[in-house]
N, C-alpha and C positions, 0 to 999 in steps of 0.2 A: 237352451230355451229357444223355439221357433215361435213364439209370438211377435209380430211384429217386431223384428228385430229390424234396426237402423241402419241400411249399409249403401253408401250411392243415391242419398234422395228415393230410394224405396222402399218399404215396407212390406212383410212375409204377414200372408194372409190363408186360414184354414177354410178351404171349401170342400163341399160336396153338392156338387149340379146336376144329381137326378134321383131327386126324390118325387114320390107320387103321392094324389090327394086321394084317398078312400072317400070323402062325402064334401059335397057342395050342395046348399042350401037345401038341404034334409034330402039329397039324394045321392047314389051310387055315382061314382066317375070314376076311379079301377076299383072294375071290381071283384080282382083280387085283393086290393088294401083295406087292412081296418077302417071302418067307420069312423074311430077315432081319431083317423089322421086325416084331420080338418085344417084347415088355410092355416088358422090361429093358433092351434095346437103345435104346427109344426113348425111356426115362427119364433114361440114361443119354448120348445123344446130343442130345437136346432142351436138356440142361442144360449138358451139361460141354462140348462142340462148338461148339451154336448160341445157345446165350445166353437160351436161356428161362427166366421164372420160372415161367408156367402154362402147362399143357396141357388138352387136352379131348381125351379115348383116346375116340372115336367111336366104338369097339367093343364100350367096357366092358360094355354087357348081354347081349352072348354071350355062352353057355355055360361056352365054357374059358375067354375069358379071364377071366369074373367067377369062377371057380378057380382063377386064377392069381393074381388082386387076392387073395382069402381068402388064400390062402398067405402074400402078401406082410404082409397085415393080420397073419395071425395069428405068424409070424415077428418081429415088431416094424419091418418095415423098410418099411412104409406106413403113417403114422397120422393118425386122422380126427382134421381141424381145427373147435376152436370155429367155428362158422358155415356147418361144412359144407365137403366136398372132403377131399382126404388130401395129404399131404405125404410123397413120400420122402428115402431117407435122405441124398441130397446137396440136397435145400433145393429141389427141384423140386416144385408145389403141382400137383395133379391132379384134374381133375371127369371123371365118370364118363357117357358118352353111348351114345345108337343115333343109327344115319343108319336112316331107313324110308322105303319107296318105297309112295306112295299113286297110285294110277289115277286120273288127268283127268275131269273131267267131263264131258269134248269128246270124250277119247283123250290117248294121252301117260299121261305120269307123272312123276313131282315127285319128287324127295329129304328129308326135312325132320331137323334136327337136332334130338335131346331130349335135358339134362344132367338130373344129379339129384346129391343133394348127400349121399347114403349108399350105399355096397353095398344096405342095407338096401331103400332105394326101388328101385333098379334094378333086384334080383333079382324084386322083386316087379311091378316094369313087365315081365320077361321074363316070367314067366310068365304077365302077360295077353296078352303077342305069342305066347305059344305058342298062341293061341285061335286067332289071325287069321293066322300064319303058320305055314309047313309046316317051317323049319329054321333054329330058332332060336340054331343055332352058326354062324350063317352071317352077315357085316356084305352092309346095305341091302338087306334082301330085300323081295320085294313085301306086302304088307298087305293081308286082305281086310275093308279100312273103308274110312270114308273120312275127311278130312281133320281134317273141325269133331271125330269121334269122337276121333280123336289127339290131339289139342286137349286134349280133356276129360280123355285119359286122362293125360295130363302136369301138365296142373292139379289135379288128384286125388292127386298125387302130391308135389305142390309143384316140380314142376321147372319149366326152362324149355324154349322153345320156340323153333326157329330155323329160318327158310327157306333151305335151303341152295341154293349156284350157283346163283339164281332164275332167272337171265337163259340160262345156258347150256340150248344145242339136243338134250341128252342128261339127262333127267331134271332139267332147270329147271323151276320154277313159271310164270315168265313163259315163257321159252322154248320152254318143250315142253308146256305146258296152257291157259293161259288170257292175257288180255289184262289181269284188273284182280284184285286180290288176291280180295277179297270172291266171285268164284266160285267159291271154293275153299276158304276158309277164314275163320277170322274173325278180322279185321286186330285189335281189340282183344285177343287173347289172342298176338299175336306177340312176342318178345321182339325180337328183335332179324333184320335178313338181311343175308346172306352176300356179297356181292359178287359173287365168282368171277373166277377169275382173266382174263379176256376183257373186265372190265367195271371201272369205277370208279365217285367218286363224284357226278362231275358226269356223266356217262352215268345214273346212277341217278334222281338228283334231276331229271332230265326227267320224273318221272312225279310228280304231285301227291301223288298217295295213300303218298307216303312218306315224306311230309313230317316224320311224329311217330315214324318205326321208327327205329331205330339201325342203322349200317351197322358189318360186322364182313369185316376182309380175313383170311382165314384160308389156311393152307398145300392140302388137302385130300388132304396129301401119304400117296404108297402106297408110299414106300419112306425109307429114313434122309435121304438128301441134299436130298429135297424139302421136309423140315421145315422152316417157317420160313423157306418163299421168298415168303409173302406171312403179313404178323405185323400184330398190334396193340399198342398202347400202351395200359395201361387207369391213370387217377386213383381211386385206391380206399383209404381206412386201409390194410386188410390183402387179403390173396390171398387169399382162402376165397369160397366158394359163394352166400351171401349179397351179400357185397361188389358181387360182379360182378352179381347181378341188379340189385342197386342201381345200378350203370354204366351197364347197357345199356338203364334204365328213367331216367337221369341226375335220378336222387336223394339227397338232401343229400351236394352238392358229389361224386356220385361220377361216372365219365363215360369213354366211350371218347376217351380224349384225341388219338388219330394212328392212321391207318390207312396200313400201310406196304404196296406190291404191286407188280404187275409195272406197266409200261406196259400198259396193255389189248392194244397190238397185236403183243405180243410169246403172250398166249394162243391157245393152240390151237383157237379157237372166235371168233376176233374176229369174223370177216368172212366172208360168204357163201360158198362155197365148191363151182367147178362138180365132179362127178362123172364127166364125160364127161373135157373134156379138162385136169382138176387147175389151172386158174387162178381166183383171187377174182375173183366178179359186181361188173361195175359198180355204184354205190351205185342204189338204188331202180328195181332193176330187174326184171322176172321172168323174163326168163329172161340163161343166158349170152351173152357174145357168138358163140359158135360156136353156137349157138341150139338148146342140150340145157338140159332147166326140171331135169334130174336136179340134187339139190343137198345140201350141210349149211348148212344157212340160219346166218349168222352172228351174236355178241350184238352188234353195233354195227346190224345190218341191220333184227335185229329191234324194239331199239328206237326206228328210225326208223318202224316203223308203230306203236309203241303210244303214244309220248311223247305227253302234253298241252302240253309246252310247249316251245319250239323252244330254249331254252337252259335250260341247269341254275338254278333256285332255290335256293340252301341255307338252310334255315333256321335259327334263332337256337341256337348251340350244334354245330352241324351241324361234325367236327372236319376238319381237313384231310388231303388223300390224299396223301399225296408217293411219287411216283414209284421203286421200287427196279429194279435189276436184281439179281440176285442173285449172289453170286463165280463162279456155275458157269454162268452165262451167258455170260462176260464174253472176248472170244477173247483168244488167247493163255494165257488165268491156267488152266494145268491142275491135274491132282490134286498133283504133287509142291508147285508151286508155290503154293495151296491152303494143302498139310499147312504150310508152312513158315510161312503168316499166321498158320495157328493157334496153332501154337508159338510164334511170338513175342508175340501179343494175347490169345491163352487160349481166345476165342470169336468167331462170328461178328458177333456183335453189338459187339462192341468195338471192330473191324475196319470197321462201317459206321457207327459212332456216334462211338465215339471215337478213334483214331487218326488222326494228323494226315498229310498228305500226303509230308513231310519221312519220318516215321516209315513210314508206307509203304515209301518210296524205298529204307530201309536194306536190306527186307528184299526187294522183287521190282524195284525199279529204278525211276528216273523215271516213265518211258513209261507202265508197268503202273498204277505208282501215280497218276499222273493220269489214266487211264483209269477206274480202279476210283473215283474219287474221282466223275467225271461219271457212273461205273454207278448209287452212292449218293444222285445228287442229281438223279436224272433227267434227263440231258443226251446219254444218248446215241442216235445213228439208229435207229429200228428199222424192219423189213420185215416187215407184218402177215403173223400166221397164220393159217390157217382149215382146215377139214375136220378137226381130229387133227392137225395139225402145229403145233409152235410157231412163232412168228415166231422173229425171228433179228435178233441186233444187229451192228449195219456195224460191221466196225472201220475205223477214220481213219487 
């Protein structure tokens, strides 16, 4: 059982800290996300659905919603926690962010997550984005700075700093700008990066210069059901804003303890992916085998030109990646079938943590329940994705 388990005056807590807000007070803020995935919606499904204790609202220094959080505040049904972060009113702990989109040095352009541990700081980071950018109700819009300035402006402010999807071909760091961190930004003032969902841990730690960052599997979900298809476990005393710097910086005894995500080849971004005629490029190759170079270059492809070392190193501390698939991957398990886990286990998370196989069985049968059991342990086929498509798991 990973809930809050008792070990050393600390306590194990499920997060996922980049989730986006589809609508603020009857309007677009990404928009890419559902409409449905409102302030309240996602407080109230983050917690009471899929088993979170934190969130990270990747939105929060927009416009509306940081007038939606004041309501909430001033209402009494958000409230700031000693160390920073807010709490709502069913026990879900909340840190306030932007995703910003900064220009390559090369070309391309990057994503980078920034939390902050007050309305107070955020309103005041928004209105230095209103400098650099043109619409600042808007999530991830472009920035006209660049990176190391963002940097400075987060540490000014006492937040933290996150490289988001680094790896992915659409506004990744590595992906879609540069080969080595340091052309971009300055690796000492990084908190922590992102994964993305195409990539994992041992994919990652092929590259040296990562040695000392913290890796963080997050959802970077744009609609309710994505939440918390890729989570983290964090070792922390308490859930608040400090805490978790101390995690992600693995200081006294705090620490991202489990990074839970998809298979890599089940992300929509694994593997190279031809344009002409829609089949994944053979490994290390430039062009297709129909011989069109048209492409979305994949994150598994790309780390085969950047990696320094041909197998993953982890370093000392470095926590383990375990394999999920998520319930809604999983064939067969639809929506009714779904509603009915939840009802009987309360949450998702209880459902891949704690319920037993047996207990499974009662409620969607044998088969399912061993299926969903090798979903939770990483066991089952998958058939990579690439260009925008998910991969897809075999059923047996």
């Amino acid at each position: 059982m990973v809930r809050r388990v008792e070990q050393q005056n600390m306590n194990k807590y499920f997060a996922d800290f980049h989730i986006h807000i589809g609508r603020a007070l009857g309007k677009p803020v990404k928009m890419a996300a559902a409409p449905s995935l409102t302030l309240e919606n996602l407080f109230v499904h983050a917690r009471e659905s899929k088993g979170m204790d934190m969130v990270t609202v990747i939105d929060g220094v927009c416009t509306g919603v940081q007038q939606e959080l004041s309501e909430l505040v001033r209402d009494g049904r958000l409230v700031l926690m000693p160390g920073g972060g807010y709490e709502f009113e069913n026990g879900l702990k909340v840190l306030l962010g932007a995703e910003i989109e900064i220009a390559g040095p090369y070309g391309g352009a990057a994503h980078f997550g920034t939390w902050f541990a007050t309305l107070e700081q955020a309103a005041d980071f928004s209105e230095w984005l209103a400098t650099v950018q043109k619409n600042t109700s808007l999530s991830s819009q472009r920035a006209r700075t660049d990176a190391y300035d963002l940097q400075q402006q987060v540490l000014s402010r006492e937040g933290i700093f996150i490289v988001h999807h680094a790896f992915t071909p659409h506004k990744g760091l590595y992906g879609n700008c540069v080969a080595h961190m340091q052309e971009m930004l300055d690796p000492g003032s990084v908190d922590a990066l992102e994964l993305g969902l195409s990539a994992d841990t041992d994919m990652a730690d092929c590259l040296s210069e990562l040695q000392n960052i913290s890796f963080l599997s997050n959802s970077d979900a744009h609609s309710l059901p994505k939440i918390a298809r890729e989570y983290n476990v964090l070792t922390m005393a308490n859930p608040n804003f400090e805490e978790v710097r101390k995690a992600l910086r693995r200081i006294q005894g705090r620490k991202v303890a489990a990074n839970y995500g998809l298979e890599p080849a089940l992300g929509k971004y694994h593997r190279t992916y031809c344009l002409n005629c829609g089949q994944l490029w053979p490994k290390l190759q430039t062009s297709c085998t129909c011989g069109s170079t048209k492409h979305v270059r994949g994150v598994y492809d790309r780390l085969l030109e950047i990696q320094d070392t041909p197998h993953p190193v982890h370093p000392p501390g470095r926590p383990g990646y375990v394999h999920q698939v998520p319930l809604e991957f999983i064939p067969g398990l639809g929506p009714k079938l779904r509603a009915k886990l939840l009802s009987a286990f309360s949450t998702e998370m209880r459902v891949l943590h704690e319920a037993t196989v047996n207990e499974l069985a009662d409620v969607v049968g044998q088969a399912l329940a061993l299926r969903i059991d090798e979903a939770r342990n990483g066991r089952l086929t998958i058939a990579s994705g690439g260009g925008g498509v998910y991969g897809k798991v075999q059923a047996n």
